[in-house]
N, C-alpha and C positions, 0 to 999 in steps of 0.2 A: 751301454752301461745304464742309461735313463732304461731302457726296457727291462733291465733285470730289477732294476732298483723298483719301478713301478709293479712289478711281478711280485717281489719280494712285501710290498706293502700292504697288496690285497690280499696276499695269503696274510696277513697278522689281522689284516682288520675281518677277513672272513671267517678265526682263530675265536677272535675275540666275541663277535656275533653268536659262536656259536659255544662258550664257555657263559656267557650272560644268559641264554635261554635255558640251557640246563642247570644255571644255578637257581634262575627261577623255579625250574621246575622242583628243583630238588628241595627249594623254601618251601613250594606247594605239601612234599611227602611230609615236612618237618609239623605243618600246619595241620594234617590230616588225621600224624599221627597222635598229635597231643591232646588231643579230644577220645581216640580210638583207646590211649592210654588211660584215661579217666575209667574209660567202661569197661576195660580189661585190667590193667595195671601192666601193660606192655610200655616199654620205651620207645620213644617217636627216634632218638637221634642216634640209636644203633645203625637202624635200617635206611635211615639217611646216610649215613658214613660210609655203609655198605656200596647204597650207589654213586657216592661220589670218587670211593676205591674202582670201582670197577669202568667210569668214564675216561676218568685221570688216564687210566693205563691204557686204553685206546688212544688218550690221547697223545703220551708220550712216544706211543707206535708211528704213530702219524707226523711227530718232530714236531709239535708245540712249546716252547717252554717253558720248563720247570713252572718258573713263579708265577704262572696266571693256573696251571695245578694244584699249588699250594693255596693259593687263594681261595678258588674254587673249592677244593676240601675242607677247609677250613670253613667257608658259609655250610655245606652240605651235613659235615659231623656236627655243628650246633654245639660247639661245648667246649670247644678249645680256647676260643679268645677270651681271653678274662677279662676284659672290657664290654663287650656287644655279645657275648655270648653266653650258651647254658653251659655251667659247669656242670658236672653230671659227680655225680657220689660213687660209681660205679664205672669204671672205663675199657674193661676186658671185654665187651659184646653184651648182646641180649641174653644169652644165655648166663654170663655171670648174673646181670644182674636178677635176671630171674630166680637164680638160688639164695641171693644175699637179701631179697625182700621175702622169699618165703622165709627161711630162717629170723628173719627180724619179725616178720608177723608173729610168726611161733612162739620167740619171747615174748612178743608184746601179750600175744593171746594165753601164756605161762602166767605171766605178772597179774592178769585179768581175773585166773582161776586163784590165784597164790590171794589178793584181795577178797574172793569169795569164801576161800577157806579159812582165810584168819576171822572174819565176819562169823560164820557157823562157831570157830573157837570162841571167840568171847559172847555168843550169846548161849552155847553150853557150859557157859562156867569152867571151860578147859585148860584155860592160857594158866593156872597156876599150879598144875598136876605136878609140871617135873620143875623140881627146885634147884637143880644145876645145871651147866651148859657149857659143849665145847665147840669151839668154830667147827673142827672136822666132821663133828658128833659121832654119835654111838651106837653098838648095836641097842634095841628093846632087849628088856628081861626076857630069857629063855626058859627059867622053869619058876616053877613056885616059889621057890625061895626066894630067888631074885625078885618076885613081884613083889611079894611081906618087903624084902629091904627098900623097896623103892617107895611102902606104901608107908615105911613107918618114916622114912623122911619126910612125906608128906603129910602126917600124922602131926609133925612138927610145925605147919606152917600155921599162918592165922585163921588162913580160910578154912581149912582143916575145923578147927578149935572153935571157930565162932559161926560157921556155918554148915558143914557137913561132919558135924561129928556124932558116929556110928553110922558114917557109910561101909558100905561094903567093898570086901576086895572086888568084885564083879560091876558096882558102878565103878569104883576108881580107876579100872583097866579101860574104861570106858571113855574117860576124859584124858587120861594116859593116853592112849591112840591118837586122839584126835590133836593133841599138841604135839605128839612125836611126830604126827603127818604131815603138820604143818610145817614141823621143823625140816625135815627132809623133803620134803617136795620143794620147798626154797633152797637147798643145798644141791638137789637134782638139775635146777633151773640152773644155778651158778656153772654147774658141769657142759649142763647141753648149750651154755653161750658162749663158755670159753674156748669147746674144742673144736667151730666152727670157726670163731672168730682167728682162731690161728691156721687154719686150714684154708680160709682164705684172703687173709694175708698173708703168707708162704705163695699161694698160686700168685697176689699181686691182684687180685680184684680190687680192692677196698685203695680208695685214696690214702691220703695223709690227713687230709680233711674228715671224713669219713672215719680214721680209725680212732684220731683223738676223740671224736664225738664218742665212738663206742668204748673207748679206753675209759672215760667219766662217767658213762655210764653202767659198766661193770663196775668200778669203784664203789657207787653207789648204791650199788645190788650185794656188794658185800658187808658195806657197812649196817646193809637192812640188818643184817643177825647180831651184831653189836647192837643198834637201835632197840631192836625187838628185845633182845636179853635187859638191857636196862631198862624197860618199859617192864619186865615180867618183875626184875628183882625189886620194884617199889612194893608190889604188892606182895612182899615174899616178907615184908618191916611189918611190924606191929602198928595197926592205926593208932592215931590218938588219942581214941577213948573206946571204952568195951561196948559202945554202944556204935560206935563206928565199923562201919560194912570195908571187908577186906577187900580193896580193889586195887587197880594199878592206876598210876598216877596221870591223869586223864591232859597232861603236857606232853607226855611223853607218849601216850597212845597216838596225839594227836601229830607228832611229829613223827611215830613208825608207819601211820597210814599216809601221810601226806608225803613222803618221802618214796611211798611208795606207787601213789597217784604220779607224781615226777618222774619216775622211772618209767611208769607204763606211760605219759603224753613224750616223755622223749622218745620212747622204740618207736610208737605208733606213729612220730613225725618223722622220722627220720626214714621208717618203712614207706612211707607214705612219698618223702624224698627221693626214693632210691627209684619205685617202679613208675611215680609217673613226675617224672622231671618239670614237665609243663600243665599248667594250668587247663581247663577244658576252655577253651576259645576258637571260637569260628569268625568275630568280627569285632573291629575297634571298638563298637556300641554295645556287646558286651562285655569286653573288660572294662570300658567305661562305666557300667553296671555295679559290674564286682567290687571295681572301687570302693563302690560308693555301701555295698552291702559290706565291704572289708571296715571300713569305718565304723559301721553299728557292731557288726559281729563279734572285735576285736573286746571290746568293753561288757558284751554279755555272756563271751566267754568264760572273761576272769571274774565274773561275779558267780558264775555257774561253781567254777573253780572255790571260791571265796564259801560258798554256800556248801560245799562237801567237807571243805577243812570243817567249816563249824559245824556239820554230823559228827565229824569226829570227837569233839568234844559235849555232843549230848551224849556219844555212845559212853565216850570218857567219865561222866558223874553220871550214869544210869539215868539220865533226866525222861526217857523218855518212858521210864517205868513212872512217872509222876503227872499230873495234872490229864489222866486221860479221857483227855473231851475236848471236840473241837463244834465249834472255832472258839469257844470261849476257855478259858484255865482255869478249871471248876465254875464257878458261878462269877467271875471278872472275865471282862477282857486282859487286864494286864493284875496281874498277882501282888501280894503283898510281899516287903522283903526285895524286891529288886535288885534295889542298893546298898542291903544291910553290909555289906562286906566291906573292910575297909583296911589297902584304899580301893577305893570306888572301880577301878580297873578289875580289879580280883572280881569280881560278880560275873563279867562276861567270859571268865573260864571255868571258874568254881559253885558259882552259885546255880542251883538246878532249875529253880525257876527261870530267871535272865538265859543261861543259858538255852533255853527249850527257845523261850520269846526269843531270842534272837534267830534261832534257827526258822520260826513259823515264818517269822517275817523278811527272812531272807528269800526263803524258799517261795513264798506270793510274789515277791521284787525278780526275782529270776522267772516264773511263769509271765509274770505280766511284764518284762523285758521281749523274752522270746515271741511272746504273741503280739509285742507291736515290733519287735524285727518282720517278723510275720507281713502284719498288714502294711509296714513302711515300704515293701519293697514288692509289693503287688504292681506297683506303677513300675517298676523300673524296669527294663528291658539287662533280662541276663541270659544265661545259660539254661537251658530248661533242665539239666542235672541240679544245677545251683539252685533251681527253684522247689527242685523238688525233694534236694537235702533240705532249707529249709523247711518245708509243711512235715518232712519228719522229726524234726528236732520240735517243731512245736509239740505232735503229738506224741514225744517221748518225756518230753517235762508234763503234759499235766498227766501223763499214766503216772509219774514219778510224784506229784504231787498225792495222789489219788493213793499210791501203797504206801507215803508217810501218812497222811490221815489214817487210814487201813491199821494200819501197823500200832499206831498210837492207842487208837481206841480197843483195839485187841490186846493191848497192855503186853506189845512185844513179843509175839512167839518168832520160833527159831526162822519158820519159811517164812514168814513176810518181812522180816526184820534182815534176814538175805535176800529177800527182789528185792530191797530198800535201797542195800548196801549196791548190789550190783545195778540198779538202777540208776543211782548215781554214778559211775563208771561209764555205764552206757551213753548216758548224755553227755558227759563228757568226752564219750570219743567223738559222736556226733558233731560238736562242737570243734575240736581238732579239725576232726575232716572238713568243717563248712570253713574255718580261716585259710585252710591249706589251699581249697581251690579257689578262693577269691586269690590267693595271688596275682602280682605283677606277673606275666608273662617275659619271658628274656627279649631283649631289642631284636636280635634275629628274628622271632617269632612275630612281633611286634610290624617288623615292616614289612612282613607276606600277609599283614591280614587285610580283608577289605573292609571298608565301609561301616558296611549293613550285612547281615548273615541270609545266607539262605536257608528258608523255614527247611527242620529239621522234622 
C-alpha cells in the first residue's frame, strides 16, 4: 500500500510539473501575441485558448484531473477571470473578432466621412437648402416641378431673402444635393450599423458589455438627425435685425459636431478594444514607461479635444471669415470688444472676435503641449511603437496648426477649411490611439513579462 500510495504521488507531482511549464509557456504566446496585436490588430488570447484546449484534452487522455485543467485554461484563454485577467469584448474566436472590429472600424471610418461632409455643407452655404425634415426621409424631387416646389419653399426662408435672392433653380439644386447627401449618408450609416449589430448578436459574438457600449452608441447616432434638424431650424427663424446674416445657432452646431466627435472617439475605442485587447509590451520597464507617458498624454488629449469643440464655434459665428491675419487680429494682438457682451460669459460663444482669440490660443497651447509630451518622454524607455505614435501626433498638430493659419489668411475657402475640419479629427484619433496603448496591461500579462525587453 505504501508503494502504490508513493506511485500514486509522483504521478500528481510529475502532473503538476508538467501543467506549470506549459502554462508558462502558454503566458509566453499571451505576451507575444499582444505586441503582434498592435502591429496587426490580431487577438493574442484567441490563440492562446486555442492551445490550452488542445493540451487540456491530452491531458485528460492521460487521466489528470479536471481542476488543475480548468486552472490551466483559465491562465492560457487570458480573459475569463475577472479579477487577474483580460476580459475580451469579443469571446466566439479570432475570427469573430476579426469581423466585429472590421465592421466597428467601418463605422468609425463612416462617422469620420459623415464629419467631412457636413464641414463641405456648411462651408457651401448648404445646410439651409431643405426647410423640412423627416427621421425616415425622402425621396429628392423627381421632375421640374417638384424642384420649383422645393425652391419656392426655400424662396421662403431668410437666407433665401437676405442672401441669395435671385439665385437660380441650377445653383439651388446645387446646395439641395449637398444637404440631401448629407442627410442620407447619415441614414445609410444608421442602416449599415444596425444590421450588423444584430447579425452578431444573434450569432453571440458581442458580450453584454460590449453590446450596451454599442446600444449608447447607436442611440446617439440617431439622435445626431434630431440634433442636426434643430441646429438647421434656428437658421430657418428670422435674425434679429435685417442687418443680421442668416445662420444657425452656433450652440447648437456646436453641440451637432461635438456629439458627433463622441460617437466617432467611442467606435474608434471600442474598435480599438475589440482587436487588440492588450497593450503593446515586451517588459515591466516599458509599461513602466507607458505609465508615465499615460499620465501626460491623458491631459493633452482633452485639451486637443477641448480645442475642436471651440472650432466649432468659430465655425458657428463665421469668426474665421474675420480678423484674417496672423499672428496679429488686424493690427492688435488682442482685439477691441472682447468683452463687450454682457454677461461677460456670452463673448466666448457669441462674440466673433473672443471667439477666434480663443481658438488661436487654444490651438498654440495644444501644439506647444504636444511638443513637450514630445520631448518629456525622449528619456523614458517605452515601446518603440509608443514612441513613434508620439513624433506622429506631434507632426500632425503643427501640419494642423499650419492649415488653420492657411485657411485663415485665405479667408476660408471650401478645400482648406475641409483639411482644417478633417485635420482636427485626425489628431484626434491619433490621440485615442497613443491613450489606448499606454494602457495598464491585465495582471496575466503582467506576470509573464520580464525585466528589461529585448532590443526589438
Amino acid at each position: 500500500m505504501y508503494r502504490s500510495s508513493s506511485r500514486l504521488a509522483s504521478l500528481l507531482i510529475k502532473g503538476k510539473s508538467i501543467l506549470n511549464s506549459n502554462a508558462a509557456a502558454s503566458a509566453s504566446i499571451i505576451r507575444g501575441s499582444s505586441n503582434q496585436g498592435f502591429r496587426v490588430f490580431a487577438s493574442s488570447s484567441a490563440a492562446a485558448g486555442s492551445v490550452a484546449g488542445g493540451f487540456g484534452s491530452r491531458l485528460l487522455r492521460k487521466g489528470f484531473p479536471s481542476p488543475y485543467i480548468r486552472n490551466f485554461c483559465t491562465i492560457a484563454s487570458a480573459g475569463v477571470d475577472k479579477k487577474d485577467g483580460l476580459q475580451l469584448l469579443v469571446t466566439a474566436g479570432s475570427h469573430a473578432q476579426k469581423m466585429v472590429g472590421i465592421w466597428l472600424f467601418g463605422s468609425a471610418a463612416w462617422v469620420f466621412s459623415m464629419v467631412i461632409l457636413g464641414g463641405v455643407t456648411r462651408l457651401t452655404r448648404s445646410g439651409l437648402s431643405m426647410t423640412d425634415w423627416k427621421f425616415t426621409g425622402s425621396l429628392p424631387p423627381m421632375s421640374e416641378e417638384e424642384w420649383l416646389q422645393e425652391f419656392e419653399k426655400y424662396k421662403q426662408s431668410p437666407e433665401y431673402k437676405l442672401l441669395n435672392k435671385g439665385m437660380s433653380v441650377a445653383d439651388f439644386k446645387f446646395i439641395y444635393w449637398m444637404e440631401y447627401g448629407h442627410r442620407m449618408w447619415g441614414r445609410a450609416l444608421g442602416i449599415m450599423f444596425a444590421l450588423p449589430f444584430s447579425y452578431f448578436m444573434r450569432k453571440g459574438y458581442i458580450t453584454l458589455r460590449l453590446g450596451l457600449r454599442l446600444s449608447v452608441l447607436f442611440a446617439l447616432g440617431a439622435g445626431q438627425g434630431l440634433i442636426g434638424w434643430w441646429m438647421v431650424k434656428s437658421g430657418l427663424e428670422e435674425p434679429a435685425s435685417e442687418y443680421a446674416e442668416p445662420r444657425v445657432s452656433p450652440y447648437r452646431l456646436a453641440a451637432h459636431l461635438t456629439s458627433a466627435f463622441a460617437i466617432y472617439c467611442g467606435l474608434l475605442w471600442t474598435a480599438l478594444s475589440v482587436v487588440m485587447p492588450e497593450p503593446p509590451a515586451e517588459s515591466i520597464t516599458w509599461v513602466n514607461g507607458a505609465a508615465k507617458v499615460k499620465r501626460l498624454a491623458l491631459p493633452v488629449g482633452l485639451l486637443v479635444g477641448i480645442t475642436a469643440v471651440s472650432g466649432a464655434f468659430v465655425a458657428g459665428n463665421d469668426a474665421g471669415r474675420a480678423y484674417n491675419t496672423f499672428p496679429k487680429m488686424g493690427d492688435t494682438w488682442i482685439p477691441d470688444g472682447i468683452i463687450s457682451m454682457k454677461p461677460i460669459i456670452r463673448n466666448f460663444f457669441e462674440n466673433t472676435a473672443t471667439v477666434q482669440l480663443d481658438h488661436r490660443i487654444l490651438a498654440t497651447m495644444t501644439l506647444a503641449s504636444i511638443g513637450s509630451l514630445w520631448a518629456a518622454t525622449r528619456k523614458i524607455d517605452i515601446h518603440p511603437a509608443v514612441r513613434s505614435l508620439i513624433g506622429s501626433t506631434l507632426g500632425m498638430a503643427a501640419l494642423q496648426v499650419t492649415l488653420g493659419i492657411s485657411t485663415l489668411l485665405s479667408y476660408v475657402p471650401v478645400s482648406l477649411g475641409t483639411a482644417h475640419q478633417a485635420g482636427a479629427l485626425t489628431l484626434l484619433t491619433l490621440m485615442i490611439l497613443l491613450n489606448h496603448v499606454v494602457r495598464r496591461p491585465s495582471v496575466c500579462l503582467l506576470r509573464t513579462l520580464p525585466p528589461v525587453s529585448k532590443t526589438i
